[in-house]
C-alpha positions in Angstrom: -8.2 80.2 -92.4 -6.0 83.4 -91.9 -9.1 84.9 -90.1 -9.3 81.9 -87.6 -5.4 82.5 -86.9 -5.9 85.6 -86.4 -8.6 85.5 -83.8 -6.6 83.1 -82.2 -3.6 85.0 -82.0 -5.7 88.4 -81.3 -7.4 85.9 -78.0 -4.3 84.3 -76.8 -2.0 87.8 -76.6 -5.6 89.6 -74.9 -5.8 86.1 -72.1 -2.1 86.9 -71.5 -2.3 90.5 -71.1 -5.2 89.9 -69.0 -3.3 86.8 -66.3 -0.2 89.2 -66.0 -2.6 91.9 -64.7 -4.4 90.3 -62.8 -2.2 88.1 -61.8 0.3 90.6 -60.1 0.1 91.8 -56.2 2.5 94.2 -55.0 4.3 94.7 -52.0 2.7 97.8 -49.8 4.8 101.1 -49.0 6.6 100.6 -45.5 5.6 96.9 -45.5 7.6 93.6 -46.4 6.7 91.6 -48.5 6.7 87.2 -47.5 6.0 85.3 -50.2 4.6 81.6 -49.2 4.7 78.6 -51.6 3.5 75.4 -52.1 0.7 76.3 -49.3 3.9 76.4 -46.7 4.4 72.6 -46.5 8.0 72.8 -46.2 8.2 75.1 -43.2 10.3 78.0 -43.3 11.8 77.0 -46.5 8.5 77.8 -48.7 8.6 81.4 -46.8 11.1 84.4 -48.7 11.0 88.4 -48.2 10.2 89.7 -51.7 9.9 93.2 -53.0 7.7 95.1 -55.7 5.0 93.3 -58.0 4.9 89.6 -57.3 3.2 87.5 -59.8 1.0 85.0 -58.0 0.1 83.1 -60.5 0.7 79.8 -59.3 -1.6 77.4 -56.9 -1.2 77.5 -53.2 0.8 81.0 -53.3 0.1 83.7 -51.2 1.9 87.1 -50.7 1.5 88.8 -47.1 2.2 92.6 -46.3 3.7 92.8 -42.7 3.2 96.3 -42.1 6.5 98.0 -40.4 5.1 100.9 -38.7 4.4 101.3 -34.9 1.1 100.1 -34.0 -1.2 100.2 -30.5 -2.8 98.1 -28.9 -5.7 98.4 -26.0 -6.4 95.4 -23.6 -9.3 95.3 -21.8 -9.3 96.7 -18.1 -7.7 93.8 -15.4 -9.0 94.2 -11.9 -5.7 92.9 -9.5 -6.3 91.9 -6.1 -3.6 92.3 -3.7 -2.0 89.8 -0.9 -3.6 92.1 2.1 -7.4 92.4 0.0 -7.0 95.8 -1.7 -8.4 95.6 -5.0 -7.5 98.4 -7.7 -8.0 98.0 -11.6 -5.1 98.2 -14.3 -6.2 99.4 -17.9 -3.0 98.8 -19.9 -2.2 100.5 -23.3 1.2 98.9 -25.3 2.6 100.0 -28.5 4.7 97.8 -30.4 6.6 97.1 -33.8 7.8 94.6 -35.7 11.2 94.5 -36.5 12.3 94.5 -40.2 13.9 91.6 -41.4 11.6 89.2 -39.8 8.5 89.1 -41.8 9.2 85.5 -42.1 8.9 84.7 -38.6 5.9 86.8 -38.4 3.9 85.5 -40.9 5.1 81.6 -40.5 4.6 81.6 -36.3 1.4 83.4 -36.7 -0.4 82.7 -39.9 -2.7 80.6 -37.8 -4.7 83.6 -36.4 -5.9 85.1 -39.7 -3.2 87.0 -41.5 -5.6 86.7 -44.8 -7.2 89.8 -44.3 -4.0 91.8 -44.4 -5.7 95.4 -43.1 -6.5 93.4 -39.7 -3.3 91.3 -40.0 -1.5 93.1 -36.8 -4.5 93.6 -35.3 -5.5 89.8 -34.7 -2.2 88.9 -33.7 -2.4 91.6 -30.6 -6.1 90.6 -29.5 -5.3 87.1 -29.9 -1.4 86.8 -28.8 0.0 90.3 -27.2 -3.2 91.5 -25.6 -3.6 87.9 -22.8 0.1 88.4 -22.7 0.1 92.0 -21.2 -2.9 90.9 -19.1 -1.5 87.6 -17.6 1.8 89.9 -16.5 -0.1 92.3 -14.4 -2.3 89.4 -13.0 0.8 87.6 -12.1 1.9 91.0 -10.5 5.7 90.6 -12.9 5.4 94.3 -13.8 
Protein backbone atom coordinates (compact mmCIF):
# COMPACT_ATOMS: atom_id res chain seq x y z
CA UNK A 1 0.00 0.00 0.00
CA UNK A 2 2.70 2.53 1.00
CA UNK A 3 4.42 1.62 -2.39
CA UNK A 4 1.18 2.50 -4.36
CA UNK A 5 1.14 6.02 -2.47
CA UNK A 6 4.20 6.52 -3.19
CA UNK A 7 4.13 6.04 -6.94
CA UNK A 8 1.23 8.17 -6.83
CA UNK A 9 2.66 10.84 -5.08
CA UNK A 10 6.15 10.42 -7.03
CA UNK A 11 3.55 10.70 -10.64
CA UNK A 12 1.39 13.48 -9.47
CA UNK A 13 4.49 16.00 -8.27
CA UNK A 14 6.52 14.69 -11.88
CA UNK A 15 2.74 15.64 -14.09
CA UNK A 16 2.98 18.93 -12.19
CA UNK A 17 6.42 19.71 -12.73
CA UNK A 18 5.96 18.67 -16.17
CA UNK A 19 2.31 21.24 -16.97
CA UNK A 20 4.21 24.22 -15.25
CA UNK A 21 7.05 23.80 -17.81
CA UNK A 22 5.45 23.31 -20.48
CA UNK A 23 2.88 25.19 -19.81
CA UNK A 24 4.73 28.61 -19.46
CA UNK A 25 5.46 31.11 -22.69
CA UNK A 26 7.33 34.20 -22.06
CA UNK A 27 7.10 37.51 -23.19
CA UNK A 28 10.07 38.21 -25.97
CA UNK A 29 12.99 40.93 -25.27
CA UNK A 30 11.78 44.36 -26.82
CA UNK A 31 8.30 42.94 -27.40
CA UNK A 32 4.91 43.26 -25.40
CA UNK A 33 3.37 40.85 -24.32
CA UNK A 34 -1.16 40.71 -25.06
CA UNK A 35 -2.60 38.10 -23.41
CA UNK A 36 -6.19 37.01 -24.99
CA UNK A 37 -8.80 34.97 -23.04
CA UNK A 38 -11.65 33.15 -23.45
CA UNK A 39 -10.79 32.92 -27.31
CA UNK A 40 -11.50 36.98 -27.27
CA UNK A 41 -15.26 36.76 -27.06
CA UNK A 42 -15.62 39.78 -24.96
CA UNK A 43 -13.81 42.21 -27.26
CA UNK A 44 -11.21 44.24 -25.84
CA UNK A 45 -12.00 43.25 -22.38
CA UNK A 46 -10.42 39.50 -22.80
CA UNK A 47 -7.19 41.48 -24.31
CA UNK A 48 -4.34 42.74 -21.22
CA UNK A 49 -0.52 43.75 -21.77
CA UNK A 50 1.43 41.14 -19.60
CA UNK A 51 5.06 40.83 -18.87
CA UNK A 52 7.52 37.83 -18.20
CA UNK A 53 6.49 34.03 -18.15
CA UNK A 54 2.77 33.63 -18.66
CA UNK A 55 1.25 30.41 -17.81
CA UNK A 56 -1.16 29.41 -20.55
CA UNK A 57 -2.56 26.71 -19.20
CA UNK A 58 -6.03 27.35 -19.66
CA UNK A 59 -8.35 26.67 -23.04
CA UNK A 60 -8.84 29.31 -25.56
CA UNK A 61 -5.69 31.40 -24.23
CA UNK A 62 -3.21 32.67 -26.39
CA UNK A 63 -0.20 35.03 -25.64
CA UNK A 64 1.10 37.37 -28.69
CA UNK A 65 4.57 39.09 -28.95
CA UNK A 66 4.13 42.46 -30.71
CA UNK A 67 7.52 43.16 -31.59
CA UNK A 68 8.58 47.03 -30.83
CA UNK A 69 11.33 47.55 -33.03
CA UNK A 70 11.33 49.52 -36.39
CA UNK A 71 10.54 47.39 -39.13
CA UNK A 72 10.41 47.83 -43.28
CA UNK A 73 8.36 47.20 -45.59
CA UNK A 74 8.68 46.94 -49.66
CA UNK A 75 5.51 47.28 -51.94
CA UNK A 76 5.61 46.24 -55.10
CA UNK A 77 6.51 48.84 -58.03
CA UNK A 78 3.04 51.14 -59.07
CA UNK A 79 3.20 52.41 -62.54
CA UNK A 80 1.10 56.24 -62.25
CA UNK A 81 -0.24 57.61 -65.22
CA UNK A 82 -0.50 61.34 -65.33
CA UNK A 83 -3.56 63.78 -66.41
CA UNK A 84 -1.47 64.86 -69.78
CA UNK A 85 -0.39 60.74 -70.63
CA UNK A 86 3.10 60.60 -69.08
CA UNK A 87 3.54 57.44 -67.47
CA UNK A 88 6.52 56.98 -64.89
CA UNK A 89 6.71 54.07 -62.20
CA UNK A 90 6.86 54.67 -58.22
CA UNK A 91 8.71 51.77 -56.19
CA UNK A 92 7.98 52.79 -52.60
CA UNK A 93 9.93 51.60 -49.53
CA UNK A 94 8.20 52.64 -45.79
CA UNK A 95 9.44 51.94 -42.48
CA UNK A 96 7.22 51.92 -39.61
CA UNK A 97 6.79 51.14 -35.77
CA UNK A 98 4.40 50.34 -33.51
CA UNK A 99 3.91 52.40 -30.69
CA UNK A 100 4.24 50.86 -27.15
CA UNK A 101 1.35 50.83 -25.17
CA UNK A 102 -0.87 49.60 -27.79
CA UNK A 103 -0.24 45.95 -28.26
CA UNK A 104 -3.85 45.60 -27.55
CA UNK A 105 -5.04 47.46 -30.38
CA UNK A 106 -2.67 45.67 -32.51
CA UNK A 107 -3.33 42.37 -31.86
CA UNK A 108 -7.32 42.81 -31.35
CA UNK A 109 -7.80 45.06 -34.94
CA UNK A 110 -5.54 42.72 -36.72
CA UNK A 111 -5.59 39.23 -35.34
CA UNK A 112 -7.63 38.41 -38.38
CA UNK A 113 -4.62 38.33 -40.78
CA UNK A 114 -2.47 35.64 -39.11
CA UNK A 115 -0.80 36.87 -35.99
CA UNK A 116 -0.31 32.99 -34.99
CA UNK A 117 2.84 32.69 -36.43
CA UNK A 118 4.38 35.44 -34.32
CA UNK A 119 8.01 35.65 -36.43
CA UNK A 120 5.74 36.75 -39.55
CA UNK A 121 3.27 38.63 -37.24
CA UNK A 122 4.39 42.31 -38.63
CA UNK A 123 5.03 41.03 -41.67
CA UNK A 124 1.41 39.94 -42.70
CA UNK A 125 -0.11 42.93 -41.40
CA UNK A 126 2.20 45.24 -43.95
CA UNK A 127 1.56 42.89 -47.13
CA UNK A 128 -1.96 42.59 -46.22
CA UNK A 129 -2.88 46.24 -44.59
CA UNK A 130 0.09 48.89 -44.94
CA UNK A 131 1.51 47.72 -48.24
CA UNK A 132 -2.28 48.50 -50.60
CA UNK A 133 -2.36 51.43 -48.35
CA UNK A 134 1.01 53.06 -49.58
CA UNK A 135 0.09 51.92 -53.02
CA UNK A 136 -3.56 53.29 -53.30
CA UNK A 137 -1.89 56.90 -52.03
CA UNK A 138 0.43 57.22 -54.94
CA UNK A 139 -2.33 55.86 -57.32
CA UNK A 140 -4.59 58.51 -56.05
CA UNK A 141 -1.69 60.91 -56.58
CA UNK A 142 -2.21 62.27 -52.30
CA UNK A 143 1.53 62.09 -51.86
Amino acid sequence: MKTKTWLILTLSVMAFVLTSCVGCNRVKPNCEGVLMQHYGRNGKDDFKLVQGSQGILLPGSELYNVPMWEQRADPPAVTIITRDGGAFTVDPVFTFQPIRGKGVEIVFNYKHVGLADPNKMMDNIAIQILDPLVINAYREGEC
